[in-house]
Backbone as CSV, one residue per row, in Angstrom:
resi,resn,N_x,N_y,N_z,CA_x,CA_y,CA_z,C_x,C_y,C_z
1,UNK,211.573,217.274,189.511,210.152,217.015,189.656,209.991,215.813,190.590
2,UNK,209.411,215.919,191.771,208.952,214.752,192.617,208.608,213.355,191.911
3,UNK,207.329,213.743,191.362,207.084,212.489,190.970,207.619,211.454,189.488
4,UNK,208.801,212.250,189.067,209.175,211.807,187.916,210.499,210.704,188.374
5,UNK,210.189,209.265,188.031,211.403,208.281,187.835,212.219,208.627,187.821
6,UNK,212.611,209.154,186.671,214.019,209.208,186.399,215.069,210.248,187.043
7,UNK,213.942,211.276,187.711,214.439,212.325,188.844,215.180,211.461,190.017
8,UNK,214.172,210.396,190.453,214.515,209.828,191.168,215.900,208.805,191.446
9,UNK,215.982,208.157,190.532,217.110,207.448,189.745,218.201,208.567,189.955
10,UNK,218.264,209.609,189.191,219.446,211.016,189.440,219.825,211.048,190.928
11,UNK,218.615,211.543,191.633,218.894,211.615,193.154,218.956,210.576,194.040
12,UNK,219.423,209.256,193.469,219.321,207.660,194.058,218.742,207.585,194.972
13,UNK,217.456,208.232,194.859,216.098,207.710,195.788,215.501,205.934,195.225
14,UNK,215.535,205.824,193.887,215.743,204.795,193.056,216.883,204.027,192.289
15,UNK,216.814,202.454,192.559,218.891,202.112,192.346,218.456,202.098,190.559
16,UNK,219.736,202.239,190.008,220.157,201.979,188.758,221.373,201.441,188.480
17,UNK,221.538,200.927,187.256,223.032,200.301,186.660,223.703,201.868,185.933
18,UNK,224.049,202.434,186.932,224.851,203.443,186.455,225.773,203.355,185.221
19,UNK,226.036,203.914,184.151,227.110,203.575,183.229,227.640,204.587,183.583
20,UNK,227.380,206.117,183.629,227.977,207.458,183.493,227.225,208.640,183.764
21,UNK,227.964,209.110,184.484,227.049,210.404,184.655,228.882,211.650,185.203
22,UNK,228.076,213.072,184.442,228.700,214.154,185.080,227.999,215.300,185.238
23,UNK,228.107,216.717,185.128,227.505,217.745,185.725,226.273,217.774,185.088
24,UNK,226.149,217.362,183.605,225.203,217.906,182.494,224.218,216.467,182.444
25,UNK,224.758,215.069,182.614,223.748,214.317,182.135,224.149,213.102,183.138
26,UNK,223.022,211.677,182.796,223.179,210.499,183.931,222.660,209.717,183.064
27,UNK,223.309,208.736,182.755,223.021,207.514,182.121,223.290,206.149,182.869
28,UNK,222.692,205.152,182.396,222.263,203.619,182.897,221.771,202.748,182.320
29,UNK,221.931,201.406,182.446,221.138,200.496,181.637,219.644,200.555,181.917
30,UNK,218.998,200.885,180.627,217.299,200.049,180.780,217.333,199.227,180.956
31,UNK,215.914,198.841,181.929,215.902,197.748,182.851,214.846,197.100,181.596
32,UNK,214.686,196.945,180.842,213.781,196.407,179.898,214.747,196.510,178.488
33,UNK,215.533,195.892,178.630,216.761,196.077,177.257,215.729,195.703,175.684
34,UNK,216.237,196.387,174.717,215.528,196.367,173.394,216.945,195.616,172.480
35,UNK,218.011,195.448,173.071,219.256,194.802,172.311,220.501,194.492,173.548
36,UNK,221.463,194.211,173.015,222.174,193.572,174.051,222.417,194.768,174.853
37,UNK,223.383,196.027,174.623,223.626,197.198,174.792,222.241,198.061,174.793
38,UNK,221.635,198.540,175.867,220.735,199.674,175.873,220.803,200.865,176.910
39,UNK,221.309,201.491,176.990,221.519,202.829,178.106,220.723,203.536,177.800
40,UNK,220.154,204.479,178.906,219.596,205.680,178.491,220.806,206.953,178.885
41,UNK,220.405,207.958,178.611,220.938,209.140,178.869,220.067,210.254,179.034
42,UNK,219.923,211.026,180.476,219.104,211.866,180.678,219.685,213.058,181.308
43,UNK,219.545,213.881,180.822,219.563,215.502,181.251,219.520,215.345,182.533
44,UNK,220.207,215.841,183.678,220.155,216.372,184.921,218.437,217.157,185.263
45,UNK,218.739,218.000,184.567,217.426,218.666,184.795,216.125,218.233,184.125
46,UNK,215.144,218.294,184.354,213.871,217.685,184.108,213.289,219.012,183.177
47,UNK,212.715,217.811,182.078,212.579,218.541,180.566,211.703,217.295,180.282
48,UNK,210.420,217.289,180.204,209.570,216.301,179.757,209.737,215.709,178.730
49,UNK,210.189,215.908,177.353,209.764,215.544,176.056,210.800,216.481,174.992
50,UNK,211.119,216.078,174.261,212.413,216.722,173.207,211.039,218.238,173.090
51,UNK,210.599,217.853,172.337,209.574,219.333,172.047,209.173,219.790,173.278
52,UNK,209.412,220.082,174.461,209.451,221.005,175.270,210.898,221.189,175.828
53,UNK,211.889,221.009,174.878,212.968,221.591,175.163,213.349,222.874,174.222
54,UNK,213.939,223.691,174.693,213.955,225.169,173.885,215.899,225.872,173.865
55,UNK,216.273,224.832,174.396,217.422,224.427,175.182,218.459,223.986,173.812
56,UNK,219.304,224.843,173.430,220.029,224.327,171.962,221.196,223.273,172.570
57,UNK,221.623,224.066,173.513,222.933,223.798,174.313,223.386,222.392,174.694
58,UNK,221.507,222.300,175.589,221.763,221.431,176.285,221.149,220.481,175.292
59,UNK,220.815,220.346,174.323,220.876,219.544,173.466,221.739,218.987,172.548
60,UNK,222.707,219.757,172.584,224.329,219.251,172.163,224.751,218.652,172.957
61,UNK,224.415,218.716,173.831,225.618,218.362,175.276,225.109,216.967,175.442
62,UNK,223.816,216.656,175.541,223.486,215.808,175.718,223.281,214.424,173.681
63,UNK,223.886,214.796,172.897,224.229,214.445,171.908,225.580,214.035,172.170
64,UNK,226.189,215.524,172.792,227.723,215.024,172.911,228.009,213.771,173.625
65,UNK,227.677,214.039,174.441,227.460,212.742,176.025,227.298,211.562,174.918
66,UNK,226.127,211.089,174.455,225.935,210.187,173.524,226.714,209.556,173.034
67,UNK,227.910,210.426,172.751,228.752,209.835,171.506,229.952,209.506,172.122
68,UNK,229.772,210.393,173.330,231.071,209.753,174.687,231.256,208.383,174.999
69,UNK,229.727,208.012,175.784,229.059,207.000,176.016,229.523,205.785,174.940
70,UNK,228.547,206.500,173.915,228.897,205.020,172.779,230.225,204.889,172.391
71,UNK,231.052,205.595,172.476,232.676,205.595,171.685,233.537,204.972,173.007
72,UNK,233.466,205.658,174.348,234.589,205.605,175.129,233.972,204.646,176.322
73,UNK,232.591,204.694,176.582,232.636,204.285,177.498,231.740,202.608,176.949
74,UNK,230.981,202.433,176.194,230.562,201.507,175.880,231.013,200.408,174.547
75,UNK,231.853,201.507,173.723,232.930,200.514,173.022,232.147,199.996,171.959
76,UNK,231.205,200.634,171.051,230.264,200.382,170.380,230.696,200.775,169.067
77,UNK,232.213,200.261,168.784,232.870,200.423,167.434,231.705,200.173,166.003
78,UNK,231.364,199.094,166.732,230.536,198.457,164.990,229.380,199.018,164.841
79,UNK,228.973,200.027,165.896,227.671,200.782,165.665,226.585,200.847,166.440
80,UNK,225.951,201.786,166.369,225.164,201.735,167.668,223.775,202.974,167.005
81,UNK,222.768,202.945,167.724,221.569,203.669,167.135,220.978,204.380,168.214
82,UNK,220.851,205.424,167.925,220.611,206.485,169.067,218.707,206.775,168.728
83,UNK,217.671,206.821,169.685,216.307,206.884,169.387,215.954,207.637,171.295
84,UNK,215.290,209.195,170.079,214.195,209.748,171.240,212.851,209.765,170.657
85,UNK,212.502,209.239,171.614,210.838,209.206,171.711,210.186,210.186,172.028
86,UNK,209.141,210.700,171.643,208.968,212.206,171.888,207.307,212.157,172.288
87,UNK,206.577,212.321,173.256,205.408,211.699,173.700,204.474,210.253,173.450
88,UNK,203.499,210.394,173.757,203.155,208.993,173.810,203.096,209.168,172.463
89,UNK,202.577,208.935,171.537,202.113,208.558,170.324,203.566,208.272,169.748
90,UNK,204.670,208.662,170.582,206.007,208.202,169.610,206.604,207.368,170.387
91,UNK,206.079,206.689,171.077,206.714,205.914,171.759,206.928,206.038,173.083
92,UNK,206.976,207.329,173.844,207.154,207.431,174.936,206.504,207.419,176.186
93,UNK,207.486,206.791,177.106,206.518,206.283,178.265,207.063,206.847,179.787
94,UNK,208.362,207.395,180.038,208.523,208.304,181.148,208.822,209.394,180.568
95,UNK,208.080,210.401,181.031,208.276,212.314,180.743,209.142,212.494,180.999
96,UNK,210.142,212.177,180.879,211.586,213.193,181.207,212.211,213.262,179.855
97,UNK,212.844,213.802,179.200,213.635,213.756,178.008,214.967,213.133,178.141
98,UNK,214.793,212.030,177.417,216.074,210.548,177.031,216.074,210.108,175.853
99,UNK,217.523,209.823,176.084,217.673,208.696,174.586,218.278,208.076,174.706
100,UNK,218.176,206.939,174.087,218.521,205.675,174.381,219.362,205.043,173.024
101,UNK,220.707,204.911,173.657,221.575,204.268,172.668,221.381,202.622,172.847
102,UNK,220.965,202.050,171.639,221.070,200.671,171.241,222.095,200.431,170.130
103,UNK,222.978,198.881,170.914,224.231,198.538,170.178,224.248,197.222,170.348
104,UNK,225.225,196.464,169.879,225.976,195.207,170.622,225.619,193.920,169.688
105,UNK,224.557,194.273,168.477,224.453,193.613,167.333,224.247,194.393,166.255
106,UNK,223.814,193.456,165.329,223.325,194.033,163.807,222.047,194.268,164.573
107,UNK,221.389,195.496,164.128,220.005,195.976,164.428,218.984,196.398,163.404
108,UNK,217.791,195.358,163.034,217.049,195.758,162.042,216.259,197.190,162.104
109,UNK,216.185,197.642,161.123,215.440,198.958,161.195,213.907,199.093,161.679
């Protein structure tokens, strides 16, 4: 989608702190961190919002990725908290479908 960020970011029309990316997904640090450790992780393909995904697959995959991320590539032994936001009223503020692993302390609920 043209006008979507995080499209942009994918196709480094926009820079990011890359952590990881392969065929299925692209992750990076938020530039607005919520804890020490905050990455997002986004689907390659553009999917607005968890509830307009219909997509089982790629919803594993992108779970899987998650747990890649937090285990191998970010080292988030003592724990880490995975949160999708699912339109505005839940929090969300770019349409693309992400989630965002927070780690790197104790994290209140």
């Amino acid at each position: 989608m043209s006008d979507c960020l995080f499209c942009k970011i994918i196709a480094g029309e926009i820079p990011s702190a890359k952590v990881f990316e392969d065929d299925d997904v692209f992750a990076f640090n938020d530039i607005h961190p919520k804890a020490p450790t905050h990455v997002l992780v986004i689907p390659r393909n553009h999917i607005a919002t968890l509830a307009d995904c219909d997509d089982s697959a790629l919803l594993g995959i992108l779970m899987d990725r998650v747990r890649i991320i937090a285990d191998d590539v970010l080292n988030l032994a003592a724990g880490y908290r995975v949160v999708i936001n699912v339109r505005e009223g839940g929090g969300q503020e770019v349409f693309h479908l992400h989630a965002h692993i927070l780690g790197g302390k104790k994290l209140p609920f």
